[in-house]
N, C-alpha and C positions, 0 to 999 in steps of 0.2 A: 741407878742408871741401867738401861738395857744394854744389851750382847748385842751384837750384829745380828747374829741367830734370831734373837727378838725380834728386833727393829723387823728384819725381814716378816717373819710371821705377822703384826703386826698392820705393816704396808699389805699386805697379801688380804688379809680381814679389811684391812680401810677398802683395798679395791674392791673385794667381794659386794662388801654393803652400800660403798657410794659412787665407783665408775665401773660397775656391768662387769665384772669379769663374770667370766661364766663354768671357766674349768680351770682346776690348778690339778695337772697331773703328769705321773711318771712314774717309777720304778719304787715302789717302798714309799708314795709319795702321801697316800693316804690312810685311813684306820688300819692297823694301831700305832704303827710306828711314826709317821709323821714326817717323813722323810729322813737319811741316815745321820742328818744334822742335827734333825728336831723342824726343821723350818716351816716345815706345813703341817703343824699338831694343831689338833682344832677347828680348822680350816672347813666351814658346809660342804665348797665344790669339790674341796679333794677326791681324789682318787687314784686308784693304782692303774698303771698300765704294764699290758705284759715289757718284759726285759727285752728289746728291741728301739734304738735310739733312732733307726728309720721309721719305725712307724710313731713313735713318740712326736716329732716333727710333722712328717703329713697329715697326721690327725690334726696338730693344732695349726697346718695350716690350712685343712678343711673348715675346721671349727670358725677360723678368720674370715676366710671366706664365706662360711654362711651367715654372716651376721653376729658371731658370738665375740669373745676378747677372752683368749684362752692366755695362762701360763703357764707353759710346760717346762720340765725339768731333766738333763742328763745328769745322772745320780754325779759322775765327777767330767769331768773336762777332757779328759784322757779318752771317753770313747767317743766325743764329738767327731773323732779321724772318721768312725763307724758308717757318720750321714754328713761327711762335707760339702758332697753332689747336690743334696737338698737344701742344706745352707745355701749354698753358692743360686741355685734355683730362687729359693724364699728371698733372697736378697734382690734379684732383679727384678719380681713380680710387678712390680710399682711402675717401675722405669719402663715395661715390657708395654705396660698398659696406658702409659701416658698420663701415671697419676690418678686415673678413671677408677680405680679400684683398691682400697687400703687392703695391707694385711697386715691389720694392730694383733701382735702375737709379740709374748714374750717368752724368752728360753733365759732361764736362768741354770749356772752351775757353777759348783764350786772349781777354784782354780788354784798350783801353784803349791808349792810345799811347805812345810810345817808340821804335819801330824804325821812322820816316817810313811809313807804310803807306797815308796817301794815303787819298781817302774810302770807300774799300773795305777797308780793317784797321783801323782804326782804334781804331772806336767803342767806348762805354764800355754795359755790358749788364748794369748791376747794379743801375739803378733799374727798367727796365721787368722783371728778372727778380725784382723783389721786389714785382710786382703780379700775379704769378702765383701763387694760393695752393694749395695744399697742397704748392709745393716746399720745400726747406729751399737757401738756397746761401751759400756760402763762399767769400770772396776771401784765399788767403794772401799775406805779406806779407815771409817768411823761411822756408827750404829747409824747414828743422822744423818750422814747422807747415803748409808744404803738403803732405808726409808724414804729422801726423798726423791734419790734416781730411781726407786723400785714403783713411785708413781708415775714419774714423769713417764717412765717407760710404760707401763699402764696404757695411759692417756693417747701418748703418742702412736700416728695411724702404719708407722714402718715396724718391723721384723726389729726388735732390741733384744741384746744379747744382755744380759747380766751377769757380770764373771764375778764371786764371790773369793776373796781372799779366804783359803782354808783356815790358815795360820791365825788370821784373827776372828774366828767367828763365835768364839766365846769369849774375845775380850771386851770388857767393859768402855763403853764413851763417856764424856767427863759434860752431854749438854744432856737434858730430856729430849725425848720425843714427843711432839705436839700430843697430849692429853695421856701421857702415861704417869703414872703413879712415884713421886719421890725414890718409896720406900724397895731399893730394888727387890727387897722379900718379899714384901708385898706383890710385886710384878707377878713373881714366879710364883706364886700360890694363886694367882690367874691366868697364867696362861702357860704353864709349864706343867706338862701331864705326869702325872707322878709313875716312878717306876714301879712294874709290875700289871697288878690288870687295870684296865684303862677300858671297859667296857662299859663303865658308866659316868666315866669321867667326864666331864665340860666347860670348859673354859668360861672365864668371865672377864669379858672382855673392856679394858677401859673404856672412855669418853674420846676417840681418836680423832685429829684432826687434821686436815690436808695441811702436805708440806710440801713444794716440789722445787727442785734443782735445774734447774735450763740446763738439758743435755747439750754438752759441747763445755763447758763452764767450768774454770779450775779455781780450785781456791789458796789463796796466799796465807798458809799457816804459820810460816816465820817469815819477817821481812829482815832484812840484811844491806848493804852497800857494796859487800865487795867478792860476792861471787852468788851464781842461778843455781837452783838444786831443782831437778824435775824429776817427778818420782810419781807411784799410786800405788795401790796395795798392802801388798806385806810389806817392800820397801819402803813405805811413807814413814811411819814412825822409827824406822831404823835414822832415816835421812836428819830427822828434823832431832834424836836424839844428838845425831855427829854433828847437827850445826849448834847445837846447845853448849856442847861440852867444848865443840872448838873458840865458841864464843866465849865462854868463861876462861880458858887454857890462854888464848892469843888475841883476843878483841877482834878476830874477825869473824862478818857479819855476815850472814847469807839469805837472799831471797829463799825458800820452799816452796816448791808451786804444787799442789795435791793436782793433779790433772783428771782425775773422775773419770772424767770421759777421753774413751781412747780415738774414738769417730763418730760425732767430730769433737775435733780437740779442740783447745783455747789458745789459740795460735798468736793472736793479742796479746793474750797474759806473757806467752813463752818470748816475746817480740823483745813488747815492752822491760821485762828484767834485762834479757841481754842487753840490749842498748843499755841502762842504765850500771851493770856491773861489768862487763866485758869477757867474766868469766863462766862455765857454764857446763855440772856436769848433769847425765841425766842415767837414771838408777832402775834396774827391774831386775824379774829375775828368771826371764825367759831367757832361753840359749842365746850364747853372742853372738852365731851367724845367721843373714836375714833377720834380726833384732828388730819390733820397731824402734827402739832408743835409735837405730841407725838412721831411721828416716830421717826422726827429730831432727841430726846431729848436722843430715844433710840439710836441709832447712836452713836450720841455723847460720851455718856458715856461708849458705846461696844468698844469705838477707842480711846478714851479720859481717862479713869478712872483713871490712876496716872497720868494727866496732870491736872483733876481740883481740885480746889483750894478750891472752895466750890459748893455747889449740884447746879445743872444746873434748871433753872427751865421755865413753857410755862406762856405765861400769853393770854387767848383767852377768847370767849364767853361764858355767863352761858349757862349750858344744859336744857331750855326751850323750851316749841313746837314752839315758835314763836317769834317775836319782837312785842310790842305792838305799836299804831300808835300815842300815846300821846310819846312829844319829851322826857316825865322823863324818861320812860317806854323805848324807845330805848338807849339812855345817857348810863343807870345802866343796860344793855343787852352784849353791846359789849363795850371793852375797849375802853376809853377815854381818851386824854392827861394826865389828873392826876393821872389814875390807873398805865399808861406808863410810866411815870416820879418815882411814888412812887414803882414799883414793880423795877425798875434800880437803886434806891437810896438804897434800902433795899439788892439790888445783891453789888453794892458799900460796904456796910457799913458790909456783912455778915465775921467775919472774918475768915480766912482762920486758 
């Protein structure tokens, strides 16, 4: 089974070869390193661009505009603050033109902690990227569907952000990717460039096959009766371990909704569960002030308030300038399995 890292790489060569990309670049993005993940080793259009995250953007929004379908990359999430102005710009172009003129660009970057990165990798970029409107972005949360939100995004003619969980991008998913090889050794003696020189190295690349996720689209990884769990990212698999263990410990059941897409959301799926359990927390691990979990939460309650049973509540990051680089320092920053497990035991047990 592939890595996220994979899957990614993978999606990037499906686009090259069968929907027109024409540029994948950024910072360390092409020969020989491959980006500082791995995510674009391989890659024909790769290329490096000078260290400047403003011009990394207007180039791919020129490129958009002259007819090409670029994806460019901010090495991490943390210097996206560097070119918000042009976000904020690349986001209206659509709307500015009355639709008259796409700008199919894709920025993808890693997001979000896991790999001690200290207050300079850290950061979580999915509430301030969901105040940028006319973009659409998408956090996966499993190889498969960073694969098929990495085409859907592709394809689609608006500005898509693709925020990559750090923390999981060398863990393995438990389905294939349309046309990759069982054997995950196998994988990586194709498409993983061996350490050291890589100057004549080449990838060989499977049988790949279109797979794509309708941006907006959440998926129902555990279903449940008697409380909503809304999560994506790093926190997905924390969420859906605490409804596991509390199901086994107390019989109680939890909806899981992976939410993928952060704008636009699945505002259905998140409807639909409330009405049906009444209870309802929702999990990330962006700061708690201005959260989007808050928007959710407002939501919920504007459409929900004689459906729940007891107060809805977020459980996210504390609001600190930063994540420290010692591993207690990050642990006690962003939610961890046990705060996950204990803040759904305490939604459990709240009684109605």
């Amino acid at each position: 089974m592939a890595t996220m890292v994979q899957a990614i790489r993978m999606a990037l060569r499906y686009g090259e070869e069968q929907l027109g990309v024409t540029d994948i670049f950024g910072e360390d993005v092409g020969p020989p390193l491959g980006g500082v993940f791995t995510a674009t080793q391989g890659l024909k259009t790769a290329w490096n661009s000078p260290l400047d995250e403003r011009g990394i953007v207007g180039t791919a929004m020129g490129i958009a505009y002259g007819g090409g379908r670029p994806v460019c990359e901010i090495q991490f999430c943390d210097y996206g603050f560097n070119v918000i102005d042009l976000l904020k710009v690349a986001g209206n172009q659509r709307w500015a033109g009355a639709g008259e003129w796409d700008l199919p660009m894709v920025l993808m970057t890693p997001s979000g902690s896991g790999i001690r990165g200290s207050l300079y990798h850290s950061h979580s970029f999915e509430s301030w990227a969901s105040r940028l409107a006319g973009w659409k972005i998408v956090m996966p949360s499993t190889p498969l569907d960073a694969y098929g939100l990495m085409l859907s995004a592709i394809i689609d003619p608006n500005p898509v952000m693709v925020l990559l969980p750090k923390a999981l991008l060398r863990v393995r998913g438990d389905k294939l990717i349309p046309g990759e090889p069982e054997d995950q050794d196998r994988l990586k003696q194709m498409i993983d460039a061996p350490v050291g020189d890589r100057s004549r190295w080449q990838p060989k690349w499977p049988a790949l096959e279109e797979y794509t996720i309708p941006l907006g689209t959440a998926a129902l990884v555990r279903e449940g009766d008697n409380a909503t769990v809304v999560s994506y990212g790093r926190t997905l698999p924390l969420c859906v371990q605490a409804a596991d263990q509390l199901r086994q410990e107390t019989g109680f059941t939890c909806d899981v909704l992976d939410l993928r897409s952060i704008f636009p959301y699945d505002w259905k799926a998140i409807s639909a569960s409330v009405a049906k359990t009444g209870r309802v927390l929702i999990v990330n691990e962006d700061t708690e002030v201005t959260n989007f979990g808050e928007h959710l939460l407002r939501r919920v309650i504007d459409a929900h308030f004689y459906d729940l049973l007891v107060r809805p509540r977020v459980l996210s990051g504390k609001h600190v300038p930063g994540i420290g680089l010692n591993q207690v320092y990050e642990q006690n920053t962003v939610p961890q399995l046990p705060q996950v497990k204990s803040a759904l035991e305490k939604l459990a047990r709240d009684p109605a």
